[in-house]
N, C-alpha and C positions, 0 to 999 in steps of 0.2 A: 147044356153047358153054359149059356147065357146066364140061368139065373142062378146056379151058383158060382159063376164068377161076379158076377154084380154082389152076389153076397158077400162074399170075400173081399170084393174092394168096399165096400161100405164097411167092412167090419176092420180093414185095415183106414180108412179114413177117420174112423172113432179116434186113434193113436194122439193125430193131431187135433182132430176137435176140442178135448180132453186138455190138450197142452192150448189150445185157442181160449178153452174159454177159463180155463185156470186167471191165464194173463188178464182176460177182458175182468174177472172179478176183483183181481189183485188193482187191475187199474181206476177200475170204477172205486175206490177206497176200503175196500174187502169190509162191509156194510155189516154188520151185529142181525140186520134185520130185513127181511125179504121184501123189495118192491117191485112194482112194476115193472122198472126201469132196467130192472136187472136180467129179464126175459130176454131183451136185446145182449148185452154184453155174457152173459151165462149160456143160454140154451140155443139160441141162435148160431153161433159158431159148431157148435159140437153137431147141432141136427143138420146145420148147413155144409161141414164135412162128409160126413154119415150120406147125406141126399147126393153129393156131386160124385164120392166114389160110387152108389149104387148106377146113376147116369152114366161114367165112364166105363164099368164093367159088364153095363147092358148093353152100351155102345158097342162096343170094341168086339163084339161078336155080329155083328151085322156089319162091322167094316169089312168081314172078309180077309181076314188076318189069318188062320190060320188053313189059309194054304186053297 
């Protein structure tokens, strides 16, 4: 049960990642052309959503929640 709930919440974390790093591209001057720079403000967000929901729904089954 743990790891596919960890699935599930990383796969519902994408949602906002997606909308994270939409913004971080929009903000950084939505760029014609790929840099470095863009690592942080683009993939960062998205993989850093993606990684906290698989950690909460790995979590949340070793807190002993369900009963």
């Amino acid at each position: 049960m743990g790891v596919g709930r960890a699935l599930l919440f990383g796969a519902i974390g994408a949602i906002p990642g997606v909308i994270l790093s939409l913004a971080g591209w929009v903000i950084s001057g939505s760029p014609e052309e790929w840099g470095n720079g863009l690592w942080i403000s683009c993939y960062m967000p998205f993989f850093g959503c993606v990684a906290i929901g698989l950690v909460v729904g790995w979590r949340s089954d070793s807190a002993g929640l369900e009963g």
